[in-house]
N, C-alpha and C positions, 0 to 999 in steps of 0.2 A: 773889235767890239761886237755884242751879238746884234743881230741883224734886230731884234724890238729893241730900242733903244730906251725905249720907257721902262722898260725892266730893269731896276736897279738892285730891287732887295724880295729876297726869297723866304718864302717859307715851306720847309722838307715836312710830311709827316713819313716818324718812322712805325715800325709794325709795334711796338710793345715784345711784352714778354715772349718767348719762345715758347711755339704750343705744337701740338702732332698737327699738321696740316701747314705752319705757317713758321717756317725754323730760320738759319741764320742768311738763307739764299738772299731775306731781305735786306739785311745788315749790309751783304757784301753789294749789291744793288746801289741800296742806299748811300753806302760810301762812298763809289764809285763815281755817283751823281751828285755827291758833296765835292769830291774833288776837282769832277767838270765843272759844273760853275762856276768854282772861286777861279779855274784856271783866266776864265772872263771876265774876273773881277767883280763878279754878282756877291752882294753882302749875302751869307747864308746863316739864316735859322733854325734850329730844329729843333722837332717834340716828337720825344721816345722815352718812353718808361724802363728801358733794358739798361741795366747798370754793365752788365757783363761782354757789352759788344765794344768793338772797335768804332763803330758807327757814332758812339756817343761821345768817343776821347775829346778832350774838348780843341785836339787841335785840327778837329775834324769840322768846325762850322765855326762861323765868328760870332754865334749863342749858341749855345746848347743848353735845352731846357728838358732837363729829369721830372717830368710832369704824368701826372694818368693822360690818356689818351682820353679826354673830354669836351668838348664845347666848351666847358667852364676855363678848362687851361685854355683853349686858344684864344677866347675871348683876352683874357688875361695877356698874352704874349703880343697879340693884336693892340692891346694897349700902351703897352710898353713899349712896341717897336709901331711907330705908326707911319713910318716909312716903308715897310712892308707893302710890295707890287703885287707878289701875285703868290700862288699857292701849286705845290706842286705834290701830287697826292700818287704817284703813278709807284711809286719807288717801294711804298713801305704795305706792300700784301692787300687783302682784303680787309684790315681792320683802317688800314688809313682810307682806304676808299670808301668805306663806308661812316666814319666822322666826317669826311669831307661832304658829301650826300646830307650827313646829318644836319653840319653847321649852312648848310645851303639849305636846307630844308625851312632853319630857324632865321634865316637870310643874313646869317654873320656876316658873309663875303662881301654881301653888298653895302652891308653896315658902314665897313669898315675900306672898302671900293677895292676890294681884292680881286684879282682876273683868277679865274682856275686854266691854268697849264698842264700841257700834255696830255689832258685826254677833255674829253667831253659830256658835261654831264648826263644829257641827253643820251650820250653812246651806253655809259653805265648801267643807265636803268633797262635801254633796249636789252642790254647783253645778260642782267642780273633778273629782269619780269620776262619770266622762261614763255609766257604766253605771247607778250610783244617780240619775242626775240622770232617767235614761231612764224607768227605772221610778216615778219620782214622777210624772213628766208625762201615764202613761199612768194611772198613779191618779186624778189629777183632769182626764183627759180632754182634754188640751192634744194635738194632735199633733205628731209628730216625723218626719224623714227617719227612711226604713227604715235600723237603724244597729246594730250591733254591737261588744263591746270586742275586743279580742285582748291578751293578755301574752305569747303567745309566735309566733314566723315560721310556725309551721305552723299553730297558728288564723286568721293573719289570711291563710293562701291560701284556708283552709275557706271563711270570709267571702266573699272575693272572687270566689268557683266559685259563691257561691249569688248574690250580688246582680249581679254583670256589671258590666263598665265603662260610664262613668264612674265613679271613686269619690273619696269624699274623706279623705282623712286627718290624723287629729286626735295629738297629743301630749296626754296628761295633764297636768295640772297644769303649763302654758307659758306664755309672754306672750308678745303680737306677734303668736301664729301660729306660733310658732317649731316645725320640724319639721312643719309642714303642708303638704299637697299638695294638688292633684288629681291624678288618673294615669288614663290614656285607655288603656292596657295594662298587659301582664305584667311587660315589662322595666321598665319607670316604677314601676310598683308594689311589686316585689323591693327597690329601692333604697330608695322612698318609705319603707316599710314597715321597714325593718331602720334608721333612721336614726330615725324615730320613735318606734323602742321603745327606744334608746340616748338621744334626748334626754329623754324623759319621765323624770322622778327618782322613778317608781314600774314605769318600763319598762310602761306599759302606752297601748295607743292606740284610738281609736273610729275605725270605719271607717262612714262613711256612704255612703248612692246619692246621688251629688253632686244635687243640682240644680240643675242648667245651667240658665242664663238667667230665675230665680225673680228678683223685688224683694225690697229686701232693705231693712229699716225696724230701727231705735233709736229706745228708749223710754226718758224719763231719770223714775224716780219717785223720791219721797220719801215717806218712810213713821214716824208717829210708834209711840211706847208704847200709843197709844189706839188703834193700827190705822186713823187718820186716812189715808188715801193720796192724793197731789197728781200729778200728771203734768207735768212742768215743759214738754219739749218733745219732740217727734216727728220725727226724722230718717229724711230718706228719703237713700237710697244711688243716688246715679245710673246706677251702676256697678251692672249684676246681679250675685246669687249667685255666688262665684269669685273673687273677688279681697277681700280683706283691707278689712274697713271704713275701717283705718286709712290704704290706699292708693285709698279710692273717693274720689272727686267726693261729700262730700255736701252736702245743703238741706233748709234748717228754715223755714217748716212744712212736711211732706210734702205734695208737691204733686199725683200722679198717683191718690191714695187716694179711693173712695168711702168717703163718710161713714158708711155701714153696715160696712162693712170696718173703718173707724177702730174706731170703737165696740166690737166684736167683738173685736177687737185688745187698746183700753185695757180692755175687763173679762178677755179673758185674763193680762196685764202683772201688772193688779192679783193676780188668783189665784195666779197664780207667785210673786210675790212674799210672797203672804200664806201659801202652802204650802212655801214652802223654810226657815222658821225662824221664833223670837220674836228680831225685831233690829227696833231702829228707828235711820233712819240713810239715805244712798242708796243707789240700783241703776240696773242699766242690763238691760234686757234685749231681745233681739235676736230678728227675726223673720223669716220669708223667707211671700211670698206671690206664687201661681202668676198668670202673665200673663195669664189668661182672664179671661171673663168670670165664673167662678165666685169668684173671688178666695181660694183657698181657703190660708187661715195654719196656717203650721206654725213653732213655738220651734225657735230654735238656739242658743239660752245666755241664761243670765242671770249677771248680775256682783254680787255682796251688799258693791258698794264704790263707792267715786269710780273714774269710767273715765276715759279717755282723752275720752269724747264729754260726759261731765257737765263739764270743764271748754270745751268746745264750747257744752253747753248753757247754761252760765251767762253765756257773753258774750253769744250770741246773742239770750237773752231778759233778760236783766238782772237773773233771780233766781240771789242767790249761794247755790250748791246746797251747796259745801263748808261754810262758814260755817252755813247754817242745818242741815246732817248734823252738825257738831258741838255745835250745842245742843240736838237731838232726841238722841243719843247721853246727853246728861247727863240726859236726862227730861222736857225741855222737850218739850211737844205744839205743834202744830203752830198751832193757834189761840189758843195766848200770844204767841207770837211774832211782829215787826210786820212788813211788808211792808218792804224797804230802800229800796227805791224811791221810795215814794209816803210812806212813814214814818204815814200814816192806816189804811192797811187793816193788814189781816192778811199770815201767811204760808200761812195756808190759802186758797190760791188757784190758778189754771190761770193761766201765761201767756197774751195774747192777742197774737198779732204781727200789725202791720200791713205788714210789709219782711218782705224774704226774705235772708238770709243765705245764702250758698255759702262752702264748706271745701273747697281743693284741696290735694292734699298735693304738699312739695318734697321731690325726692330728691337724689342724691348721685352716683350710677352712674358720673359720670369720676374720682370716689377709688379706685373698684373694678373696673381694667382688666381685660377679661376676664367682668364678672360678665353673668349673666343678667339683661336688660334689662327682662322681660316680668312684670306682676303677675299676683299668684296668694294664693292662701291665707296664707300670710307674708307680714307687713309687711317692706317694705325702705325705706321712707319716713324719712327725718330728722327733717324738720318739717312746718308746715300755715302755708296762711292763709285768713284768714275776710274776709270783706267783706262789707258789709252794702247792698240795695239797695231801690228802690220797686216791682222787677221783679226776676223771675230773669236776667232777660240784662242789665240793668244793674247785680245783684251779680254775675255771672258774669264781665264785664268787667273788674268792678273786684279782682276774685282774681287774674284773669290778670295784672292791671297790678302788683299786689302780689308775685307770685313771685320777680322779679328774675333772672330768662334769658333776658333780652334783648329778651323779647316785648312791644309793645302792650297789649297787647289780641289776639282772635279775630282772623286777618286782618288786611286791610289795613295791612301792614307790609312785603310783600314777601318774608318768610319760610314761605312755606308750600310742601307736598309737591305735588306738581305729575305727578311719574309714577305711574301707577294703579297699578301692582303693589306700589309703597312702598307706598302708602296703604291698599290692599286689604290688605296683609301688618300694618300697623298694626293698623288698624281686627282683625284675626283676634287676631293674638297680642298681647292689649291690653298698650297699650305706656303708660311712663308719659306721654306727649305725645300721649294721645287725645284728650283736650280742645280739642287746637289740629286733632289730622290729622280731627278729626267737620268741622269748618268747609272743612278744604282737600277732604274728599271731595265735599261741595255744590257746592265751586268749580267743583271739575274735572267733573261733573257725572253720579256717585252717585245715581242714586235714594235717596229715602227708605228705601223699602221693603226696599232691597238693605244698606244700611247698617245697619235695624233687625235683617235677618233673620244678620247678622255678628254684632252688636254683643250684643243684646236687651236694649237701651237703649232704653227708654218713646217711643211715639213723638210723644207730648207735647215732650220734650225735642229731640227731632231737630226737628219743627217750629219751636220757639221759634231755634234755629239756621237754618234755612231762611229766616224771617223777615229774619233779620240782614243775611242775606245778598245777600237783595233788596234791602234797603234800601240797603247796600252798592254795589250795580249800580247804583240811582237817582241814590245820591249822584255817583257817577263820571262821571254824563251832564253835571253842572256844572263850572264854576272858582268861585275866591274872588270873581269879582265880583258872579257869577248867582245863587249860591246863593241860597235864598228861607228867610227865618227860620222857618217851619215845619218844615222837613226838617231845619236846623240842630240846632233845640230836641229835633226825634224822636230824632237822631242821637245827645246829648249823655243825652237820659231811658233810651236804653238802654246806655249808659254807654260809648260808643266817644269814646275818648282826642284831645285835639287833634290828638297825632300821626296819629295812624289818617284823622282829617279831612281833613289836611294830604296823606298818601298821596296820599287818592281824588281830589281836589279838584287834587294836583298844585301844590302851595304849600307856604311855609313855617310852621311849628308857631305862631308869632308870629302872622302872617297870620291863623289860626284865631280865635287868642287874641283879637286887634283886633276881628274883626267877631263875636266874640261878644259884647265889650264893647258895640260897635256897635249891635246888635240887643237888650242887654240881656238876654244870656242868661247865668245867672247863679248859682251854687251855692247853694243851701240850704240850709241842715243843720238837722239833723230830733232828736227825744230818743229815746232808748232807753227806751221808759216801762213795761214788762212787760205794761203792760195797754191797750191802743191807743186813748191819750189816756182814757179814761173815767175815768180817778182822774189829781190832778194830780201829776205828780213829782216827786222834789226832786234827781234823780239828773244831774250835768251830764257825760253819756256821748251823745256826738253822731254821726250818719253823713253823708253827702252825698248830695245829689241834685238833679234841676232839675225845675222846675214850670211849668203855666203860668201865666199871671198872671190873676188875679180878681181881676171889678172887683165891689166893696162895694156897699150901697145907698146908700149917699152919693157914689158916682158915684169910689171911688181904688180907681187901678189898680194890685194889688200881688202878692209871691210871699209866702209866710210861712214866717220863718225865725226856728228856733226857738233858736237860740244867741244870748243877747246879751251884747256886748259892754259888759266893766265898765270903768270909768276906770283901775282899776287898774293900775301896770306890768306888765308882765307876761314872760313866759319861755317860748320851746319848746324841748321837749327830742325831738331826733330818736330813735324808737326804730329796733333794727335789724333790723326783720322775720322775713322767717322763720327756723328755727333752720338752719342747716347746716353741713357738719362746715367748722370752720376760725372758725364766727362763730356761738358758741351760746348758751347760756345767760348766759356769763358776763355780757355786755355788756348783757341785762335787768338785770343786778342792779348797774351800775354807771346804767343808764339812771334806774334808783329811787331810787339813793341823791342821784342827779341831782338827781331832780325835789322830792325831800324838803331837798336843801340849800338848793334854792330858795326853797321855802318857807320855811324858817329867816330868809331873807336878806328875808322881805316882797314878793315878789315872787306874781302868782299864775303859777301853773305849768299849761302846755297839754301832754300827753304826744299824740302823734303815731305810732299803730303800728297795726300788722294780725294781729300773731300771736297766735292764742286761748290760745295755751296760757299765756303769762307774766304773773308779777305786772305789769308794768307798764300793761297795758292790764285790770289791776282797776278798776272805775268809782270804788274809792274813795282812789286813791294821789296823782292830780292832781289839782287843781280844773278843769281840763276835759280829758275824755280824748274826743280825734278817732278815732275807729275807722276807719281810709285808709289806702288802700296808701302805702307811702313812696315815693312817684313824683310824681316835680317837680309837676307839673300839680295834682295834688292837696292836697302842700304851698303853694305857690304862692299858692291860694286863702284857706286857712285862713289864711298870712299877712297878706293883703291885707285880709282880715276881722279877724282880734285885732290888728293893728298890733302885735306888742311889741317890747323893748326891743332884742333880742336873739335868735339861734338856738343852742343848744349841740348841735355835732356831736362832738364829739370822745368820745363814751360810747356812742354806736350801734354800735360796729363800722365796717365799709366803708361798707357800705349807707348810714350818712348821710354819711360822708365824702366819698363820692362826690359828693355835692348839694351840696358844698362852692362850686364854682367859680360854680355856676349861681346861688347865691345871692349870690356877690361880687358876680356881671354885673349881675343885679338891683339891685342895690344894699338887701340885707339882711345887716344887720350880725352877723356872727359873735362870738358870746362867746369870750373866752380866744384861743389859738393862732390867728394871721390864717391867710387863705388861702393866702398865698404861700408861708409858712412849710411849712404841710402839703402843697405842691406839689414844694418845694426839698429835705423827706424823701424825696419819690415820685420826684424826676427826679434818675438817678444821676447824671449828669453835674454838676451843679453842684452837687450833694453833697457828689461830690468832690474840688471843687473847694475848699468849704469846709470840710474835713478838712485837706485837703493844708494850706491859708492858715492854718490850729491846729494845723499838724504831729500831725496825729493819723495812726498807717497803716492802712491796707485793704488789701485785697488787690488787685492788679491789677485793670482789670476795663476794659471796652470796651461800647460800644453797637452793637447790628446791628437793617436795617430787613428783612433779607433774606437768604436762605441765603447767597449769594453773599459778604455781605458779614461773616455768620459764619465764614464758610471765612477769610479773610484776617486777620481778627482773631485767628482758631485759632492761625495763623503768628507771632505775637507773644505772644501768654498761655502757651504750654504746655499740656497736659494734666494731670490731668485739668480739666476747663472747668465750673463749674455754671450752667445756661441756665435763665434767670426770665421771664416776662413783666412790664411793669409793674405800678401801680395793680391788684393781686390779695389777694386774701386767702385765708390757709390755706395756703401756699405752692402754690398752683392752677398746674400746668402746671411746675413744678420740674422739674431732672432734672439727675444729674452726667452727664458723658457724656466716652469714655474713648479715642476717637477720631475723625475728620474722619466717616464712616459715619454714625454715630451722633448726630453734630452736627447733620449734613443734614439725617436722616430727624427729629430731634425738632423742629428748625427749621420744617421744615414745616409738621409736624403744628401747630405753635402756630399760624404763621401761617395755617393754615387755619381752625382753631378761634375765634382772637383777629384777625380783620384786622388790619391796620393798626396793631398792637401793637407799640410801640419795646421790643426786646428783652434782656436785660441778660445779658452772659457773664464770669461770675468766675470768675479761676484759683483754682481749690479746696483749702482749704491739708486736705491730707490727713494726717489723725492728729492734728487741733488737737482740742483740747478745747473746748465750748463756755460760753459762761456768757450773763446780760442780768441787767440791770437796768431797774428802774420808780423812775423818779423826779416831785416834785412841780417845778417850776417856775414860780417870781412872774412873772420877767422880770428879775429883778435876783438872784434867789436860788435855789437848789435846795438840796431835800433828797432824799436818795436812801430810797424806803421799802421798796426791798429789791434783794439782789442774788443772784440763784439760778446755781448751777454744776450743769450737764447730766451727766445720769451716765452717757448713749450720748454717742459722740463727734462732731464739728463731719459733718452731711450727713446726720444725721436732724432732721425739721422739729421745733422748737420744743416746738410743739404736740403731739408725738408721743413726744418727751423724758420722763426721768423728772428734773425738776429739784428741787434738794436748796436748804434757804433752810438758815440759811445757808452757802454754798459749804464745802465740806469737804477742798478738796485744792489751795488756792491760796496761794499764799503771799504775804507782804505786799508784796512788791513787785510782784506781778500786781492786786492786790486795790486799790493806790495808783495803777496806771494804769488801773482799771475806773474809779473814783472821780472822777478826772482828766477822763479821756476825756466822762467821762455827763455834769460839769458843765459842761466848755467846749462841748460838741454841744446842749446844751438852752439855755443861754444864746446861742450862734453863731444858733441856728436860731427864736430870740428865742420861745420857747416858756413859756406862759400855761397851764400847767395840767398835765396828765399826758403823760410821754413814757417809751416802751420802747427800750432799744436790748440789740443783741444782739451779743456779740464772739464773737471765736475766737482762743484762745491757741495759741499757738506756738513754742517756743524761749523762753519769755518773754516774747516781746511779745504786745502786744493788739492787735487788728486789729477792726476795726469792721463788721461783714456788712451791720447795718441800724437808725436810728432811726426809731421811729413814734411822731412827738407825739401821741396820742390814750390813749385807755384799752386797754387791752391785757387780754388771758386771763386773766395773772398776777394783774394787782391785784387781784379777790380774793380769789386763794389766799393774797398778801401780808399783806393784812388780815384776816381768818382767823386763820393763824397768827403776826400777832403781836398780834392783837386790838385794831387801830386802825383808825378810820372813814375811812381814807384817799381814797374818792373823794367825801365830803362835804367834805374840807376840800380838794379839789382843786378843787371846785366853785366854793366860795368863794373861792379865788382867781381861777376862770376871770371870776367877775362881777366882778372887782376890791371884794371886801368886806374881801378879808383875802391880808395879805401869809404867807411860811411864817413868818416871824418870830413872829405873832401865838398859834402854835400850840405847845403841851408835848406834843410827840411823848415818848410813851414805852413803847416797842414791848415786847412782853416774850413769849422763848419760850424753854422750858426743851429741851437737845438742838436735834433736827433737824425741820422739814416736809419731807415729800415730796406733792412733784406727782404722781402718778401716772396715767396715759391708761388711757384704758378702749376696748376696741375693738371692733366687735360684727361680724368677717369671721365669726360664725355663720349670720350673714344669708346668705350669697355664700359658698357649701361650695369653691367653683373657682376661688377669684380669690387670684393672688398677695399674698400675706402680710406681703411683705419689706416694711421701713419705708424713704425716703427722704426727701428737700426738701421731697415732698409727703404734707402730713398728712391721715392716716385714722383716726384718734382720735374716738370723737363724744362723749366725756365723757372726766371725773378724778374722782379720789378724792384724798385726804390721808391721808396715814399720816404719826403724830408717831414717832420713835424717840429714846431718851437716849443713844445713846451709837452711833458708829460699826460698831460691835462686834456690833450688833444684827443678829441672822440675815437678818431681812428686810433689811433694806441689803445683806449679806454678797451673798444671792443675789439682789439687784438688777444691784450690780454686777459677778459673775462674769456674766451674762448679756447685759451692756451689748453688746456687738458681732453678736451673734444673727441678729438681724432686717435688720442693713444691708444696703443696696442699691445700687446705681450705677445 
C-alpha cells in the first residue's frame, strides 16, 4: 500500500487538446501515471477534453471524464465523486497546472478538502512569477541573465534603455514560448513587447540580455518526500541559446560538457530544486552556459512538473520518470521503489547510457502559408523524433531517416543547397532544415570556423559532420564492385542509409543490400538497460546498430546481438512516427489498442516507431518495442529478424501505409486489407471505375500529369475544380480553384513541390454538405461504427470540420444511401478491417469524395463517444480470429458528440487563417450536448461558413 494511507481516490488532470507547445508527451505521462496508481489500488479520475488519446480509453481510469478543462467541470466531478483525496496536476502540461492554480485560487480544493499532490503550489508560482523566481536564485546564489519584469509598455522601454539590444522576451505564465522573442531593435521590440503583455494571463513579461550563442543544457530530476534526489538524464541542446528547446537538435548524454561543469551544474539543479518548494514528484530544469573556457552557468527556468523533455528522458534512458513521480507523489521514497528495468535494483539510481540518442523536431510550415520560417524563442514545432545510436552521427542519421521529408539521411541524396548565399542565409537565420544546410555548407566548402562563428554550434558537433563528409568523398571514389568491406561496415556504424550508399557508389539500393549480405554486414540490435549492461534487464526495448565482428577464445567469429528471437508467432504493428498536423496522435492510440488486440489473440506483438512522445513506444505496451525510424531499410531488417506471421499497416497513419507496396514486393504478408485493395482507394481512376460498376456517384473528376493537361481537363469539368495530389495525407497540397489562372499556378506549384505526382481534379459540388463514415469490415460483412455529419460545409478538410456523431440534419433517405454506399465500397474494395469514407450531399444525393481502408482520425473519437473498443475488435478481424458477427456491439450515447479542432495560428501572428481542403488543425476536443438546442451547437453552427476559403 502507498506509504499516505489516507489517499484513497485520485483525481488526474489531463492537458486537453493537442496544441504546438503542449503535444501527446502529456498523454503518454498521463497514462503512465494512471497506470501507477491503480497498480496501488488508488481509485483514479480523470478530466481530459482529447477524444483521440490513449489517455482517455476508459480502461485507463475507473472515470474518465470528456469535459472542457474548467473549474466548472471539476466542480461538477468533485461532486459526483466526493470521495475524492487529493488532486494530482503534475502529469497533464501547463494547462492542468494552471486550472489547478485556478480552482485553488477560487478555493475549490478546500471546498471540497482536496490535498494538491506532487508539486507545490507555492513552488508554481515561484517558478511561473519570473520576478520571484529571480529573487530566489539570487538568495541561494545560482546566477541568472541580467533580467527584469515589466506590467506595463513604458517599464519595459525603462528596461530596454538600460540593458541594450539584444534582448529577450518572456510572457508569464505561457507554454511553448508562447509570446517570446528576441528583438535586435526598437521596432521589434515595441511589437515583441505589447504582444507579450496581451498574451501573458497576468499581463506581465521578463525582459532579459539575450544570451546569443550560450549552450544550453536540460536536467531531468526526480525528487522524493525524504529529499532523496536522482538525476535521470542530461540533455544538451545542439542548437545555442535562441531558439526554443522544443525546436533545437537535442542529445542525451551531454556531450561537449567538462565533467567539472557537469557536477557544478547537478549540485546547482539539485539546490533549485530543493529551494523552490516541499513537493516530491518531477522537474526539469534548464541552464545556459558561456562558450569559453570559463564555463560559467547560469538558470533559465525550472519546471516543478513532467515536461516535454522528461517524456524525452524516459525513452532515452529507459527510466519511466512519470510512473515513478506518481508513486513518489503518493509517498513512496525513492529507495522502496524497484528499478523497471532490471526489476533487482532499486529506483534510487543515475541512469548510465552507453548510445547516444538524438531528438530532432518535425514542423509543419507548408499548412502555414506565409508563416515565418526561422526559429526562435517560440516553439512552432508539431512533433519530435528520437533515435537512438552507438555514435552521435549514427543516432544523428537515423532521426534524419525517421522524419519522413523525403530525406536519407545527411547528404548523399542529391538534395542538398548548393548556392552559398541560400546556405549562408540558412545557416544566419536558423532555419528549420539546419541540420541538413550544416552538411550542404561542408559540401560546398564552408570552413568550420565560418560556420561556427554563424551558427555558435559547438565545434565538436561541426567536426563530427566534417567527418562524415570525408567519408562520403572516400566512399564516392568506389562502385559496388570495389567497394572493400571496411569502408562498407564505417559507412553503415555511422548510420548512412543503403540508399545514401547507393548515391555515392552510383548503384541500386538492392545492390547495397546484396553486398552487405555478402560481406556479412549485418544489424544488431542492442537493450535499452538504464544501466550499461552492469545489472541484467528484463526490459525488451531494442535500437540498431552494426559491429564488428569478435572473435572468442575458442577461436568463433561473431557480432552480439541482443534480441532473441522466440518461437513464438508473432505480429508487427507499424507505428506512425512523427506527430504532424493531418497524422497525430490519433493513430498512436489506434497503433495500442493494435498491439494489445494482438496480444489478446496469442500472438507476441513487435511495436515499430520513433516518436518519444507516445504511448506506443512505452517499453511496457509490446513484448518487443523496436525504437527505428519507420524507414524501409530499417523495417526490412527487423523483419528478416522476427520472421512473423504478418505486418499491420493499416493503424499507423500514411507513414505505414506507404511501406505498404514495398512489403508486398518483398514478399511480407500484410494482415487484413491486401495491398492492392489500398492501392485501388489511392488510384482514382480505377476507383472510379469501381463506383461507377456499384452505380455509386461521385463527382466528376479527371486525372492530370501536367499543367497542360490540367488546362484541357478544365474544359470538360466546369469550375469550380478541387486539385489533390495523390497518396497524401491531411489533405497536403488541396486547393479549390476558381479559374484556368489559378489552375496553372497551383498545378505548378504541386508539381514542383510533388514531382512526378498523378494529380486529381474534382468538379467541386459547391454548397453540399459533408458527412463520413468508419466502418468495420470482415470481408463478407460490415458494420458501420459510426457516421458523423460536418457542420462547415463540403471544402473544408475533414480534419478541420466540426463533425456532429450522430449526423443531425440528414434525413432517412440520405442516411439509407450513406449506409448503402459504405457497404457495397468496403465489401467492392474487399476490405479486412477498418475503412473511412467521406461523402458529399447534394440535392439528395450522395456522392462519394473518398474511401480510406485504414484507421482513420475519427475512430477514436467514435469509440469515445459511444464507448466501444472498436479498433480492438477490428484488429481481430484483421488477423482473421474473429468475424463482425462474433461481436455484441452495443454502442450507447445519450444526445450528441462533437469533434471539435483545435488550432494553434497563435504560433504564426501572419499567416492566413481561412480554412480549406487543406487541414491546419493539430488537435480536437469532444464536446457532449443533449439536445440540438444547446447554445454551444447554436454557435457552432451560426459560424459554420466563417473561416471558408477557395
Amino acid at each position: 500500500m502507498p506509504k499516505n494511507k489516507n489517499i484513497k481516490s485520485i483525481l488526474l488532470i489531463g492537458s486537453g487538446p493537442i496544441i504546438i507547445g503542449q503535444a501527446c508527451e502529456f498523454d503518454y505521462s498521463g497514462s503512465q501515471a494512471l497506470r501507477s496508481l491503480r497498480e496501488d489500488g488508488i481509485e483514479t479520475i480523470l478530466i481530459n477534453s482529447n477524444p483521440a488519446t490513449i489517455m482517455t480509453d476508459p480502461t485507463m481510469a475507473d472515470h474518465v471524464y470528456l469535459l472542457p478543462l474548467t473549474t466548472k467541470s471539476i466542480i461538477k466531478i468533485l461532486k459526483e465523486h466526493p470521495q475524492i483525496d487529493a488532486v494530482l496536476p503534475t502529469m497533464g502540461g501547463q494547462t492542468a497546472l494552471n486550472l489547478c492554480i485556478e480552482a485553488d485560487g477560487k478555493g475549490i480544493w478546500d471546498d471540497f478538502d482536496v490535498e494538491i499532490i506532487g508539486v507545490d503550489i507555492d513552488a508554481i508560482n515561484i517558478t511561473e512569477d519570473r520576478e520571484k523566481f529571480r529573487e530566489l536564485m539570487l538568495e541561494i546564489g545560482v546566477g541568472m541573465a541580467p533580467q527584469e519584469t515589466a506590467t506595463s509598455f513604458l517599464k519595459g522601454k525603462e528596461i530596454a534603455q538600460e540593458f541594450g539590444f539584444p534582448l529577450c522576451i518572456r510572457a508569464s505564465f505561457t507554454l511553448g514560448g508562447a509570446g517570446a522573442s528576441i528583438v535586435y531593435d526598437e521596432a521589434e521590440f515595441d511589437e515583441a513587447l505589447t504582444r507579450g503583455l496581451e498574451i501573458s494571463p497576468i499581463h506581465e513579461v521578463m525582459i532579459d540580455k539575450a544570451m546569443m550563442g550560450w549552450k544550453e543544457y536540460e536536467l531531468e530530476l526526480l525528487r522524493d518526500k525524504n529529499d532523496n534526489v536522482v538525476i535521470i538524464c542530461t540533455i544538451e541542446n545542439m542548437d545555442p541559446m535562441g531558439i526554443h528547446t522544443g525546436d533545437s537538435i537535442t542529445v542525451a548524454p551531454a556531450m561537449t560538457l567538462s565533467d567539472k561543469t557537469f557536477q557544478k551544474m547537478r549540485d546547482m539543479a539539485i539546490h533549485m530544486m530543493r529551494s523552490i518548494g516541499d513537493f516530491a514528484g518531477g522537474c526539469n530544469v534548464q541552464f545556459a552556459v558561456s562558450p569559453d573556457e570559463e564555463e560559467e552557468i547560469i538558470a533559465i527556468e525550472i519546471n516543478p512538473r513532467v515536461s516535454r523533455s522528461s517524456a524525452l528522458a524516459s525513452k532515452a534512458t529507459g527510466y519511466p520518470i512519470a510512473k515513478v513521480a506518481a508513486k513518489l507523489a503518493l509517498g513512496y521514497t525513492l529507495d522502496e521503489l524497484s528499478n523497471q528495468i532490471t526489476k533487482s535494483t532499486s529506483a534510487l539510481f543515475e541512469p548510465t547510457l552507453d548510445y547516444v540518442i538524438v531528438k530532432i523536431p518535425r514542423w509543419n510550415f507548408d499548412k502555414f502559408e506565409g508563416s515565418d520560417r526561422s526559429l526562435g524563442l517560440q516553439m512552432k514545432a508539431v512533433g519530435e523524433v528520437m533515435a537512438i545510436g552507438r555514435s552521435f552521427q549514427e543516432a544523428l542519421h537515423k532521426a534524419t531517416q525517421s522524419l519522413e521529408i523525403k530525406r536519407n539521411g545527411l547528404g548523399a541524396d542529391g538534395k542538398g543547397y548548393k548556392n552559398y548565399e541560400q546556405v549562408i542565409d540558412k545557416l544566419t537565420n536558423a532555419s528549420w532544415d539546419r541540420v541538413f544546410v550544416i552538411y550542404d555548407a561542408i559540401q560546398i566548402g564552408i570552413p568550420l570556423s565560418r560556420i561556427h562563428e554563424i551558427t555558435k554550434i559547438d565545434m565538436w558537433y561541426l567536426k563530427q559532420y566534417e567527418e562524415l563528409f570525408h567519408l562520403e568523398k572516400e566512399i564516392s571514389n568506389y562502385n559496388i564492385q570495389s567497394i572493400e568491406r571496411e569502408l562498407l561496415l564505417e559507412a553503415k556504424q555511422k548510420g548512412y542509409g543503403d540508399r545514401q550508399i547507393a548515391h555515392m557508389l552510383g548503384c541500386l539500393e538492392s545492390e547495397v543490400y546484396n553486398k552487405r549480405r555478402e560481406f556479412n554486414i549485418n544489424r544488431v540490435y542492442k537493450l535499452v538497460d538504464t544501466c550499461a549492461a552492469e545489472f541484467k534487464a528484463e526490459t525488451p526495448y531494442y535500437y540498431s546498430t552494426f559491429e564488428s565482428e569478435v572473435e572468442t577464445a575458442e577461436g568463433k567469429v561473431s557480432v552480439h546481438n541482443e534480441s532473441k528471437v522466440t518461437d513464438r508467432k508473432k505480429i508487427i504493428v507499424l507505428g506512425s512516427g512523427p506527430n504532424r498536423i493531418g497524422q497525430g496522435i490519433e493513430f498512436d492510440y489506434c497503433c495500442v489498442h493494435g498491439v494489445l488486440a494482438a496480444a489478446e489473440c496469442g500472438y507476441e506483438t513487435i511495436m515499430i516507431n520513433c516518436n518519444p512522445e507516445t504511448v506506443s513506444t512505452d517499453f511496457d505496451i509490446a513484448d518487443k518495442l523496436y525504437f527505428e525510424p519507420v524507414f524501409w531499410e530499417h523495417i526490412y531488417d527487423i523483419i528478416q529478424h522476427e520472421k512473423p506471421e504478418g505486418v499491420i499497416v493499416q493503424l499507423g497513419g500514411q507513414t505505414a501505409l506507404k511501406l505498404a507496396e514495398k512489403l508486398e514486393r518483398w514478399g511480407v504478408k500484410i494482415m487484413g486489407t491486401s495491398f492492392q485493395s489500398l492501392d485501388l482507394a489511392e488510384d482514382r481512376g480505377s476507383f472510379s471505375t469501381l463506383l461507377k460498376k456499384n452505380n455509386i456517384p461521385y463527382p466528376e473528376f479527371d486525372t492530370a500529369e501536367s499543367a497542360e493537361q490540367a488546362l484541357e481537363v478544365a474544359d470538360r469539368l466546369n469550375f469550380p475544380i478541387l486539385v489533390r495530389p495523390s497518396y497524401v495525407l491531411g489533405g497536403q497540397g488541396m486547393k479549390i480553384v476558381i479559374n484556368k489562372q489559378e489552375l496553372e499556378e497551383h498545378v505548378i506549384d504541386l508539381l514542383k513541390s510533388i514531382p512526378g505526382n498523378k494529380l486529381l481534379l474534382d468538379h467541386y459540388l459547391d454548397g453540399a454538405i459533408e458527412a463520413e463514415a468508419d466502418a468495420i469490415c470482415d470481408g463478407e460483412n460490415v458494420y458501420i461504427i459510426g457516421i458523423m455529419e460536418h457542420i462547415e460545409p463540403c471544402g473544408i478538410h475533414s480534419g478541420d470540420s466540426n463533425a456532429t456523431l450522430p449526423p443531425f440534419n440528414l434525413g432517412e433517405f440520405v442516411m439509407q444511401q450513406i449506409k448503402d454506399h459504405t457497404k457495397k465500397i468496403a465489401l467492392a474494395l474487399n476490405t479486412v478491417g477498418l475503412i473511412n469514407i467521406q461523402f458529399a450531399i447534394k440535392d439528395d444525393t450522395v456522392y462519394i469524395i473518398e474511401a480510406n481502408p485504414r484507421a482513420s482520425r475519427t475512430v477514436p473519437f467514435i469509440a469515445k463517444a459511444y464507448g466501444e473498443p472498436y479498433v480492438n475488435y477490428a484488429t481481430k478481424v484483421m488477423l482473421g480470429q474473429k468475424k463482425i458477427n462474433d461481436f455484441d456491439f452495443k454502442p450507447h450515447l445519450d444526445g450528441y458528440a462533437i469533434k471539435q479542432p483545435v488550432f494553434s495560428f497563435n504560433k504564426f501572428p501572419n499567416v492566413n487563417k481561412q480554412l480549406g481542403p487543406e487541414m491546419k488543425s493539430t488537435g480536437e476536443s469532444i464536446l457532449f450536448i443533449d439536445s440540438l438546442k444547446d447554445d454551444e451547437f447554436y454557435d457552432l453552427y451560426s459560424r459554420r461558413k466563417m473561416y471558408l476559403s477557395k
